[in-house]
TORMIBA-690143 format. One record per residue: x, y, z of N, C-alpha, C, O in turn. Coordinates in Angstrom, 2 decimals, decimal comma. Last residue first. Example, Ala and Ser with C-alpha at 12.3 -4.5 7.8 and 13.67 -1.06 7.14 Angstrom:
- 12,85|-2,25|7,08|13,67|-1,06|7,14|12,90|0,03|7,87|13,41|1,14|8,04 .
- 13,19|-5,69|7,80|12,30|-4,50|7,80|13,20|-3,30|7,80|14,24|-3,32|8,46 .
***
This chain:
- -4,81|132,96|-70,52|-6,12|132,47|-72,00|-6,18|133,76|-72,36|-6,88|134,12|-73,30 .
- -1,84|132,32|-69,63|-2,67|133,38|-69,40|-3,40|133,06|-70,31|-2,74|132,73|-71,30 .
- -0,72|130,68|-66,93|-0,39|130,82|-68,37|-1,77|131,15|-68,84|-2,74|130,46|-68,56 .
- 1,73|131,30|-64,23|0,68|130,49|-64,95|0,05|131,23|-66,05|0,29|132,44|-66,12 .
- 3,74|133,47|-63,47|4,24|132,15|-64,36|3,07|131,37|-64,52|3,41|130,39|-65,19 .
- 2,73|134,89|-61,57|3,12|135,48|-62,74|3,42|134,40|-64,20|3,32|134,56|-65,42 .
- 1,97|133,97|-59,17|1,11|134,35|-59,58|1,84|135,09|-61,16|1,12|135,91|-61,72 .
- 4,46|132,77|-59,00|3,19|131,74|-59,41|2,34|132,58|-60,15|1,94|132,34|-61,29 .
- 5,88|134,51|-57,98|6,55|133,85|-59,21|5,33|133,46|-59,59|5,03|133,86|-60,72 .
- 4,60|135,30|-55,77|4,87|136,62|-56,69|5,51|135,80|-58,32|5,58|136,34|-59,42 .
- 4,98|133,46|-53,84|3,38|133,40|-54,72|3,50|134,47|-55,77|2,60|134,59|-56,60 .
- 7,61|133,62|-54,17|7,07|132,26|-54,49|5,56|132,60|-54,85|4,99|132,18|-55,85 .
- 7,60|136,23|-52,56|8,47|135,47|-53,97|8,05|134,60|-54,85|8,08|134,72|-56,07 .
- 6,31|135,58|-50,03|6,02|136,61|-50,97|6,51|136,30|-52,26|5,65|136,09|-53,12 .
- 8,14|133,41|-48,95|6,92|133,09|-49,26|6,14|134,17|-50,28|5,44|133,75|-51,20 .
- 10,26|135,77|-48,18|10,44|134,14|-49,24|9,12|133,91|-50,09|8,93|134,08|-51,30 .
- 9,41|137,15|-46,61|9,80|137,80|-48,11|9,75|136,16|-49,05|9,32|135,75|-50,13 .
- 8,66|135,50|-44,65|7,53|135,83|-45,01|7,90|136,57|-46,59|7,10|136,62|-47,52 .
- 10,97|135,01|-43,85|10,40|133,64|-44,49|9,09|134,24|-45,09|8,46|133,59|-45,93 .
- 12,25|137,48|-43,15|13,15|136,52|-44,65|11,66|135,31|-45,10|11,38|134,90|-46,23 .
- 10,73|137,85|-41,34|10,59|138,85|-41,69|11,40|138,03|-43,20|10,85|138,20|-44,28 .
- 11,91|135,68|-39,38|10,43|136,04|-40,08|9,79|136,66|-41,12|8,76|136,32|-41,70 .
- 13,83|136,44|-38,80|14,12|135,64|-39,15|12,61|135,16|-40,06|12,45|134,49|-41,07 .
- 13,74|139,58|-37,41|14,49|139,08|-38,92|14,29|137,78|-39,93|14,43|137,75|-41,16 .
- 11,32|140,44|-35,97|12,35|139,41|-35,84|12,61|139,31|-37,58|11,89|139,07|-38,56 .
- 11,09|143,85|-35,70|11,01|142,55|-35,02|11,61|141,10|-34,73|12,16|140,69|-33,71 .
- 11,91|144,35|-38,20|12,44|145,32|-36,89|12,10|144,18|-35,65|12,94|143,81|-34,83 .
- 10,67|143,50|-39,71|12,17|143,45|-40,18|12,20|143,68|-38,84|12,77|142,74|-38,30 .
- 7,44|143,80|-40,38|8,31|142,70|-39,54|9,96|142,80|-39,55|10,43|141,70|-39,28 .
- 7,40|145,29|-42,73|6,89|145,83|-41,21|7,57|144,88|-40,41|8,43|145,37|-39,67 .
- 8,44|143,53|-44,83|8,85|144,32|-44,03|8,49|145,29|-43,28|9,27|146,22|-43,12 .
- 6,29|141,82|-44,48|7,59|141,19|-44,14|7,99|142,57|-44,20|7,75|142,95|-43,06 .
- 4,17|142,87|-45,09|3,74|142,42|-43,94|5,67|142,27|-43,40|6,14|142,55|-42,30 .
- 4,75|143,52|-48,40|4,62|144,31|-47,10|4,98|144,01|-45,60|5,81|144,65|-44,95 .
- 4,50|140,41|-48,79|5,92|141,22|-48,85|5,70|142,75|-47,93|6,38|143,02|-46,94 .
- 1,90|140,28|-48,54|3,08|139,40|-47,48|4,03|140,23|-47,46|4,46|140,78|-46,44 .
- 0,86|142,11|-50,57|0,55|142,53|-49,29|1,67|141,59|-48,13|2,14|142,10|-47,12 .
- 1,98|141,17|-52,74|2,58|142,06|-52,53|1,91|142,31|-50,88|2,70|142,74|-50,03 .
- 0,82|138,87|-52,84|2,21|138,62|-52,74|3,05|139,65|-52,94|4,26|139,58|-53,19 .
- -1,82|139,54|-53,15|-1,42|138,95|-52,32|-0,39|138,69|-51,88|-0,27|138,31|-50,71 .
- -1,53|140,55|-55,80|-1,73|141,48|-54,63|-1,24|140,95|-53,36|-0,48|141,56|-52,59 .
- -0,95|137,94|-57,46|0,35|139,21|-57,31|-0,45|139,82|-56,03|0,14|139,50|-55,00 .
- -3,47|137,03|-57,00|-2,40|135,99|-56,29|-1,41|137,43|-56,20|-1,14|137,95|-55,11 .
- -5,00|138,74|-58,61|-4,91|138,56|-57,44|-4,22|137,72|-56,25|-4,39|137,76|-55,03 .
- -2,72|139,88|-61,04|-4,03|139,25|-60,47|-4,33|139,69|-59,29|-4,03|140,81|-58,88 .
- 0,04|140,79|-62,08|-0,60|139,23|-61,25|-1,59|138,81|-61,01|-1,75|137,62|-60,75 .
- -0,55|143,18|-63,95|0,21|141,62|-63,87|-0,04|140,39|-63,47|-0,27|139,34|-64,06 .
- -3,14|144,07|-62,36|-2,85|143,57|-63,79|-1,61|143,05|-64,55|-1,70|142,54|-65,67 .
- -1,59|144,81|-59,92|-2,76|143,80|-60,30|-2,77|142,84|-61,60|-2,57|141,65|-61,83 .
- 0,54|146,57|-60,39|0,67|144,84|-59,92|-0,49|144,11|-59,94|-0,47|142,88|-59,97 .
- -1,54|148,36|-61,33|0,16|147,66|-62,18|-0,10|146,39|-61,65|-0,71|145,44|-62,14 .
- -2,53|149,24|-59,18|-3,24|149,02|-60,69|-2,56|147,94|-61,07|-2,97|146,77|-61,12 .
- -0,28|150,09|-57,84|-1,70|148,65|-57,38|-1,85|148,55|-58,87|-1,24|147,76|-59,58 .
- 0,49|152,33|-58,80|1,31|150,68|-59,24|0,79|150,09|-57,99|1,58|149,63|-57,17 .
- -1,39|153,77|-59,21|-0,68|153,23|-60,21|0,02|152,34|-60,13|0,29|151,55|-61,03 .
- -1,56|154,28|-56,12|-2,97|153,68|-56,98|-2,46|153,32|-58,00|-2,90|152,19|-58,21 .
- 0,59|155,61|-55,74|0,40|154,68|-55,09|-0,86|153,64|-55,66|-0,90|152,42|-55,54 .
- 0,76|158,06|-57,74|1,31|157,21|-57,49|1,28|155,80|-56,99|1,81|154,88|-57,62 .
- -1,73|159,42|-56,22|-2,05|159,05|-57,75|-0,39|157,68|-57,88|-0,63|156,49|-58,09 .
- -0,59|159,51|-53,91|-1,88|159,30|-53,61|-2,15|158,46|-55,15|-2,60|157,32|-55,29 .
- 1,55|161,23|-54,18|1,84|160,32|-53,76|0,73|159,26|-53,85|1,11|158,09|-53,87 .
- 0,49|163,84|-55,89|0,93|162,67|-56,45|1,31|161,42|-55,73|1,46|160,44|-56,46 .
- -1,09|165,79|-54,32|-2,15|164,80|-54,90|-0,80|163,51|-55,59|-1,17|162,35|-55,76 .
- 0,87|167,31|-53,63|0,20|167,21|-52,75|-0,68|165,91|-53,22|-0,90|165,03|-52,38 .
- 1,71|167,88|-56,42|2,62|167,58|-55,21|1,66|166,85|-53,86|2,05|165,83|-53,29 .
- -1,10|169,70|-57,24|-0,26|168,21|-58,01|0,47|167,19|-56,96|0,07|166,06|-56,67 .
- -0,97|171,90|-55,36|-1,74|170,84|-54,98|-1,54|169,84|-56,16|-2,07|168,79|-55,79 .
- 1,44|172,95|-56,36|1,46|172,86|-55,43|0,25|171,93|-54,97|0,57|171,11|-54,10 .
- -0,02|173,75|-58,97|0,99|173,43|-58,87|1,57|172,64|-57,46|2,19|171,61|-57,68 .
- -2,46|175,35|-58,55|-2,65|174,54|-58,82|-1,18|173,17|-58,62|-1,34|172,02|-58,24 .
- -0,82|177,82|-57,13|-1,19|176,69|-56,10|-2,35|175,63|-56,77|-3,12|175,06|-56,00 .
- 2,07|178,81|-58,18|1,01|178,25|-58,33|0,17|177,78|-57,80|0,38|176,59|-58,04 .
- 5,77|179,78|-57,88|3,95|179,61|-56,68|2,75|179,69|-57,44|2,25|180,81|-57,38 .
- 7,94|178,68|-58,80|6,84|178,84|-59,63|5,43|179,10|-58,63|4,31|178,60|-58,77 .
- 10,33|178,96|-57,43|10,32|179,10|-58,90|8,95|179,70|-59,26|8,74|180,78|-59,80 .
- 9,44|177,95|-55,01|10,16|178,95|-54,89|9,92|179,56|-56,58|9,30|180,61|-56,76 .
- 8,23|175,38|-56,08|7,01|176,50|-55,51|7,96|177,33|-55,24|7,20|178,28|-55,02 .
- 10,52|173,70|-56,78|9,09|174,24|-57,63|8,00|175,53|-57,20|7,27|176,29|-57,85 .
- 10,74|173,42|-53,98|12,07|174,18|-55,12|10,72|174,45|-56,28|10,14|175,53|-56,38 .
- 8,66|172,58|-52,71|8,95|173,35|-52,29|10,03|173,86|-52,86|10,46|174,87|-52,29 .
- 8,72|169,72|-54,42|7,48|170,83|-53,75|7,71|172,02|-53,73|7,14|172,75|-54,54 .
- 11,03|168,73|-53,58|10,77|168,85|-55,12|9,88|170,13|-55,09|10,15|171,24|-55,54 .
- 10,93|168,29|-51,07|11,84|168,67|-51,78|11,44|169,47|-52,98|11,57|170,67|-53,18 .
- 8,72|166,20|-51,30|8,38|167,58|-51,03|9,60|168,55|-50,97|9,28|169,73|-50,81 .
- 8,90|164,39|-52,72|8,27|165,35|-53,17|8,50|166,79|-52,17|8,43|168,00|-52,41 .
- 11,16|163,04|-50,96|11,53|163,72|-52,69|10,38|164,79|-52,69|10,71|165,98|-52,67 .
- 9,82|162,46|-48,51|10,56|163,24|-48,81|10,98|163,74|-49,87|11,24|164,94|-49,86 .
- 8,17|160,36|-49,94|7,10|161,93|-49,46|8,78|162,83|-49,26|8,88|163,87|-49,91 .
- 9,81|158,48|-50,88|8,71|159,29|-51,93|8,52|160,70|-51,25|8,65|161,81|-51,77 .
- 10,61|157,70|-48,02|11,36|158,21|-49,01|10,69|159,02|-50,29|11,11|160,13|-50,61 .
- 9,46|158,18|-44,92|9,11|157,37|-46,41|9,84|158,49|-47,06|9,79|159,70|-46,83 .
- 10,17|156,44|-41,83|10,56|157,09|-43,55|9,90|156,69|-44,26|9,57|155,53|-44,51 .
- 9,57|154,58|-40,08|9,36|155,62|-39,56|9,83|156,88|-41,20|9,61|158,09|-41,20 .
- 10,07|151,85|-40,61|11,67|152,84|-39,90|10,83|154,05|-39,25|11,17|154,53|-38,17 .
- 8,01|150,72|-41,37|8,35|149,93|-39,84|9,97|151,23|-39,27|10,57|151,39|-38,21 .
- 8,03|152,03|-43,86|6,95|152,10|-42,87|7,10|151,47|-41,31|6,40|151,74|-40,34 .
- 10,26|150,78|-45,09|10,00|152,31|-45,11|8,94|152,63|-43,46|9,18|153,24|-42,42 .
- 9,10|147,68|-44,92|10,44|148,29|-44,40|10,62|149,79|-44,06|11,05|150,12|-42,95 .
- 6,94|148,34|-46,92|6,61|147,82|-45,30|7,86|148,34|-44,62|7,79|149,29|-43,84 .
- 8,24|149,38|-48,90|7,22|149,82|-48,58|7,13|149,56|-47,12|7,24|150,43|-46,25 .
- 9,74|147,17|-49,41|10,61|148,03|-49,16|9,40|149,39|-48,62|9,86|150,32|-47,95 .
- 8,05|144,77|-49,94|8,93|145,16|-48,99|9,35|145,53|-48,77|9,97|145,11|-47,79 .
- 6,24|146,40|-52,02|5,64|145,69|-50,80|6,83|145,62|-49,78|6,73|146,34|-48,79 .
- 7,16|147,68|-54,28|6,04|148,09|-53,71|5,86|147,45|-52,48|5,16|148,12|-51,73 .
- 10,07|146,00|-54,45|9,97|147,30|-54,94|8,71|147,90|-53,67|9,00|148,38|-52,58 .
- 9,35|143,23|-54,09|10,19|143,66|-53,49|10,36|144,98|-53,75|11,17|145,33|-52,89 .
- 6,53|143,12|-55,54|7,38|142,28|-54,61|7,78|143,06|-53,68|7,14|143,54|-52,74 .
- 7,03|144,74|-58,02|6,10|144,88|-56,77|6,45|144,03|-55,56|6,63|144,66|-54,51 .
- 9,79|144,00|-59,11|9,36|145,25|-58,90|8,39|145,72|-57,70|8,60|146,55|-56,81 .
- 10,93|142,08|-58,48|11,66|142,83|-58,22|10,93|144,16|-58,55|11,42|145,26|-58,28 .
- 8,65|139,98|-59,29|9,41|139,98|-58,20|9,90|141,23|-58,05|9,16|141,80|-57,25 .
- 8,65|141,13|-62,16|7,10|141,63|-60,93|7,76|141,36|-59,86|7,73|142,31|-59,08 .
- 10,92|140,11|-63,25|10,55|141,76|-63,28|9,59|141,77|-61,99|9,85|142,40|-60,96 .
- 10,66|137,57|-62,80|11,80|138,21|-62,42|11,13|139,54|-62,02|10,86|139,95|-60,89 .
- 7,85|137,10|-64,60|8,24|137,01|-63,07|9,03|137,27|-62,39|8,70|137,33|-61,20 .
- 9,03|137,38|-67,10|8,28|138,32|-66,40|7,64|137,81|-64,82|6,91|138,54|-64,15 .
- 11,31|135,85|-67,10|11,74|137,09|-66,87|10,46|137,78|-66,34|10,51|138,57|-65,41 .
- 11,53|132,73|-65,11|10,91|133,51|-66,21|11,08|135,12|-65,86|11,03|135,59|-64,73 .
- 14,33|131,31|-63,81|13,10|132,01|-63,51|12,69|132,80|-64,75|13,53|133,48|-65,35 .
***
């Protein structure tokens, strides 16, 4: 497998989309807990409330950065093969067996859309 299809697999793929959907089908999201950890030891230290609305605005600026990202890797085939990979893990909790064919299929358009050959 070509490395920069390795990478987008394992990053948006399976990074932004199925572990995203997975997060989202448990009922966790792991980001919003760090920040606000983070949030709230920063705001003991430092009460700013420019400071405090950063925290508040980074999951938001985060989440738009790596769309951006995976766009402009893949295109629009990558979005697409990050929205399956989502879809697959919202589906984990349901049926497993679905939830593998739809990561599969995410993979495969996440390779394509990375491995055709750019003018």
């Amino acid at each position: 497998m070509a490395r920069r299809a390795t990478t987008y697999i394992g990053q948006f793929v399976i990074g932004l989309g199925f572990l995203s959907g997975l997060w989202t089908a448990i009922g966790i999201d792991p980001q919003e807990v760090i920040l606000n950890v983070l949030g709230r030891a920063v705001d003991t230290i430092y009460p700013d409330p420019n400071v405090h609305a950063l925290f508040l605005l980074l999951p938001t600026l985060l989440l738009f950065v790596s769309i951006i990202s995976a766009y402009r890797k893949g295109r629009v085939p990558g979005l697409v093969a990050v929205i399956v990979a989502y879809g697959a893990g919202l589906s984990v909790l349901v049926s497993v067996t679905s939830a593998l064919l739809l990561l599969l299929l995410a993979m495969v358009i996440g390779y394509l859309a990375t491995s055709r050959r750019r003018v």
